[in-house]
C-alpha positions as CSV (number, residue, x, y, z in Angstrom):
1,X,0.0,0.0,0.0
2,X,1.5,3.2,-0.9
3,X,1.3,6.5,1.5
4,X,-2.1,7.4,1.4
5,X,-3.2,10.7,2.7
6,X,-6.2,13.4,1.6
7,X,-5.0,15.4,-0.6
8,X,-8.5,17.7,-0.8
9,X,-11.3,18.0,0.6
10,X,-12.7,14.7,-0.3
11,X,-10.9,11.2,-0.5
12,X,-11.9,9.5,-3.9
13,X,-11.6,5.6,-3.3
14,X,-11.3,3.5,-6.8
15,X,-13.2,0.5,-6.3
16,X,-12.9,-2.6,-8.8
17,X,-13.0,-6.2,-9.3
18,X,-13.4,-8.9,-12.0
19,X,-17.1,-10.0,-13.1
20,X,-18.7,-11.5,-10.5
21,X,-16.5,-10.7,-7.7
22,X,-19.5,-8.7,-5.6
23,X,-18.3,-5.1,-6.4
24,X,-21.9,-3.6,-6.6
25,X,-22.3,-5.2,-3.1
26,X,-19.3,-3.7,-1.9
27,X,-20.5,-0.1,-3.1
28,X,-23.9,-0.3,-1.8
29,X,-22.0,-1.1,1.7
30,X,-20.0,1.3,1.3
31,X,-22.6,3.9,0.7
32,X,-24.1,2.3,3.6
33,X,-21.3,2.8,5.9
34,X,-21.6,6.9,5.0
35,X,-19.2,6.7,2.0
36,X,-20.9,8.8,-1.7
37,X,-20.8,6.7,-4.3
38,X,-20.6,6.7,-8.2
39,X,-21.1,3.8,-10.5
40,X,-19.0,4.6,-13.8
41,X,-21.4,1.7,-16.3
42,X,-24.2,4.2,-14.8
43,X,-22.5,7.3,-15.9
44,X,-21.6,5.9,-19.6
45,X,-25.7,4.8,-20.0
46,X,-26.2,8.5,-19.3
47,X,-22.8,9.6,-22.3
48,X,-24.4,7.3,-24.3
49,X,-27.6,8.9,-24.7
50,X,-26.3,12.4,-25.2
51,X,-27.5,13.1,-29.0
52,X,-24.1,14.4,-29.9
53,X,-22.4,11.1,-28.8
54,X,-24.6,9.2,-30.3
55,X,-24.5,11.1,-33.9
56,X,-20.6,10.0,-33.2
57,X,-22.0,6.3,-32.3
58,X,-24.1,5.6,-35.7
59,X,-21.7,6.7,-37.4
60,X,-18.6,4.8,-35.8
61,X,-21.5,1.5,-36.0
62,X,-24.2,1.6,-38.0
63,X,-27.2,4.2,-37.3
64,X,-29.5,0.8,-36.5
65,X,-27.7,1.5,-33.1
66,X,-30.0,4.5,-32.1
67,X,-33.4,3.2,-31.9
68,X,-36.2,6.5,-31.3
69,X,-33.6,8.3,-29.3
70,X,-32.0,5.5,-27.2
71,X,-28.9,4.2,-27.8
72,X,-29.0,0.0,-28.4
73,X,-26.1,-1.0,-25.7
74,X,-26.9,-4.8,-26.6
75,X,-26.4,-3.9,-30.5
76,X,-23.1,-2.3,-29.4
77,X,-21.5,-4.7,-27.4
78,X,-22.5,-6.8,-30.5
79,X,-20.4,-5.6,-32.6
80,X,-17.3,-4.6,-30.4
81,X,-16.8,-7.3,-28.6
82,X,-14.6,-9.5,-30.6
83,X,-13.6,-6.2,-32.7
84,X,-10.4,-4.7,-31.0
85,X,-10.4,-1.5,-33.5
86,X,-14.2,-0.8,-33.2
87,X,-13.8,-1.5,-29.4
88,X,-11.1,1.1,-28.8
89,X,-12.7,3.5,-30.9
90,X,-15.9,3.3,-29.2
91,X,-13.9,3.7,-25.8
92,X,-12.5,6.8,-27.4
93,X,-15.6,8.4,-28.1
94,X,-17.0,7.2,-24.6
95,X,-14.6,7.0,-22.1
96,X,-13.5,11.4,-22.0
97,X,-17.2,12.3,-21.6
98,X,-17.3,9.8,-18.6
99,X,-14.4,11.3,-16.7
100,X,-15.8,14.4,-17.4
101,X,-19.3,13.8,-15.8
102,X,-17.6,11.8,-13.3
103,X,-15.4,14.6,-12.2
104,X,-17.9,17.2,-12.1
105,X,-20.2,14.5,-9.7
106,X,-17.6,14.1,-7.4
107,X,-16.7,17.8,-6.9
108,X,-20.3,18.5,-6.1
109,X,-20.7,15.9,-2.9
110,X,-20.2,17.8,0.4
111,X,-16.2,18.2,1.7
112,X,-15.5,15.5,3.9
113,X,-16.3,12.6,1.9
114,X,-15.2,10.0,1.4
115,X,-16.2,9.4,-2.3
116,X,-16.8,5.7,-3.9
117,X,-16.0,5.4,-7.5
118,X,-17.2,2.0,-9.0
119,X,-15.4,1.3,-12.3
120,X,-14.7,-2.1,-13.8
121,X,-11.7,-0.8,-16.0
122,X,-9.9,1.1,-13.3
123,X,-6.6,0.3,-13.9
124,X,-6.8,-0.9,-17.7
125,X,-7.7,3.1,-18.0
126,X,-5.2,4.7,-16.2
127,X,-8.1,6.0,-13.7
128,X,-6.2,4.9,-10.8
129,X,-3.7,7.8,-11.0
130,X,-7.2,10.4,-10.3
131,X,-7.8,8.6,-7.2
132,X,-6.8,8.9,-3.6
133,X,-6.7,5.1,-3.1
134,X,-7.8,1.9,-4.6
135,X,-9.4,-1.1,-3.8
136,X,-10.2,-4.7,-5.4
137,X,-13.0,-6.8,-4.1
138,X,-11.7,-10.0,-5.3
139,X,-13.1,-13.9,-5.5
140,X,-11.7,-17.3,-6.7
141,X,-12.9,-18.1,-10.3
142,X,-15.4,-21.2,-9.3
143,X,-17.3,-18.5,-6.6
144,X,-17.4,-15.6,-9.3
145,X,-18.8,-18.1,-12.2
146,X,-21.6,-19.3,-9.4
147,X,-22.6,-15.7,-9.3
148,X,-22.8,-15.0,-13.0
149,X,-24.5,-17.6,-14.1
150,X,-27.4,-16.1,-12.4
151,X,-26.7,-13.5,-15.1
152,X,-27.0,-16.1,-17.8
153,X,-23.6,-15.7,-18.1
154,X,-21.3,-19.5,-18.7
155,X,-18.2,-20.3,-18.4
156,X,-17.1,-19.4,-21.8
157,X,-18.5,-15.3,-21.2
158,X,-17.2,-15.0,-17.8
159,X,-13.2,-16.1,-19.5
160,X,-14.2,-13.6,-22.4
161,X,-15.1,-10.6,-20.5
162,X,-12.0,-11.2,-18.0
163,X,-9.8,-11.1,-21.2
164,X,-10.4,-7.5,-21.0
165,X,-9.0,-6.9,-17.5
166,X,-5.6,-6.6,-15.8
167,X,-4.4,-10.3,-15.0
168,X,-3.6,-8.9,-11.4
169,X,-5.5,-5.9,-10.4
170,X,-4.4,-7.4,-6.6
171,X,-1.0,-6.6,-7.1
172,X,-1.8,-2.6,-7.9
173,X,-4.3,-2.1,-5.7
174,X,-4.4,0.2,-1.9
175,X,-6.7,-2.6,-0.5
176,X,-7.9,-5.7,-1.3
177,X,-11.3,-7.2,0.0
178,X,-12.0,-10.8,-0.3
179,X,-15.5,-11.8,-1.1
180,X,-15.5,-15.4,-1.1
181,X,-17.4,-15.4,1.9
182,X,-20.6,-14.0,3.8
183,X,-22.2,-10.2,3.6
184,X,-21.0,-10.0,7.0
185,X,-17.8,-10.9,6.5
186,X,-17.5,-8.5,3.5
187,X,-19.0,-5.3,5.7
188,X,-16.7,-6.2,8.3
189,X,-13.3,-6.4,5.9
190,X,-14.8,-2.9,4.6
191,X,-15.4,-1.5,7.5
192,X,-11.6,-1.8,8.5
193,X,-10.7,-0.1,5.7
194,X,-12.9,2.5,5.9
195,X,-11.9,2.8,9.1
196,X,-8.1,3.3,7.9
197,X,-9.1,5.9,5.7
198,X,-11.1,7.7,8.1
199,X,-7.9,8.0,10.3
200,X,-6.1,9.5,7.7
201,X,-8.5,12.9,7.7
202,X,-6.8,16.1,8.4
């Protein structure tokens, strides 16, 4: 862990993890627990409406993409997910306007907080560097799978969608949370960190 301190008036936590591994759980105790909170895949649903995105969208994709105003994320995943080029592209168009609603989100919650930041990506977008600290919830493979299947998810689409994260997101994280347990277990691990944070405040 490096030498974490608060460097304004809020402390912005990066929180991530690998399909499956419980991170939406871990941010909804977290808010819980008196932390804000931001869900990045909730901010780019909102980029991805904006009309002059998705002018940018149909054109990078196909205008089928845009059906009476709303953007088609099923149709898009579609046809980026084996495409690398399309993929990165997309992220291009994406991935600016979501830092930029993300930062102006964060700068309006009260000083003092201690602000959540749910993104799967993190560190595959260099994200971590904009954050005070970061933390993985992580999970063995064969308890992650168990919870995505109830996504309709297999084996197969769980190894897929891991392809695009870092092989190790432990080894560059703040804190680590193991979820291979109980919700109780989980609050407790995340209270302690919290708590280690809260200690750090000016």
């Amino acid at each position: 862990m490096k030498n974490l301190t608060w460097k304004g008036d809020r402390f912005y936590l990066g929180l991530t993890g690998l399909p499956g591994s419980g991170k939406s759980t871990a941010r909804s105790i977290l808010e819980e627990l008196g932390c804000k909170a931001l869900d990045a895949d909730a901010l780019a649903h909102e980029v991805l409406n904006l009309p002059a995105i998705q002018k940018r969208l149909a054109e990078l994709l196909g205008k089928d993409v845009i059906e009476q105003g709303k953007t088609n994320r099923g149709l898009i995943a579609s046809r980026v997910f084996d495409n690398k080029e399309k993929l990165e592209a997309l992220n291009g168009i994406v991935h600016p306007e979501v830092r930029k609603l993300a930062r102006s989100r964060m700068e309006s919650f009260p000083a003092g907080s201690i602000v959540v930041y749910d993104v799967p990506l993190l560190f595959e977008t260099g994200l971590q560097e904009e954050m005070d600290a970061t933390m993985v919830i992580s999970s063995s493979f064969d308890v992650r799978l168990q919870r995505v299947q109830s996504r309709g998810w297999n084996q197969k689409e769980l190894q897929s969608r891991e392809n695009h994260h870092h092989p190790d997101k432990e080894s560059l994280a703040d804190f680590v949370i193991m979820n291979d347990g109980s919700l109780e277990d989980l609050r407790t691990r995340l209270q302690t960190a919290l708590t280690s944070i809260e200690e750090l405040r000016p």
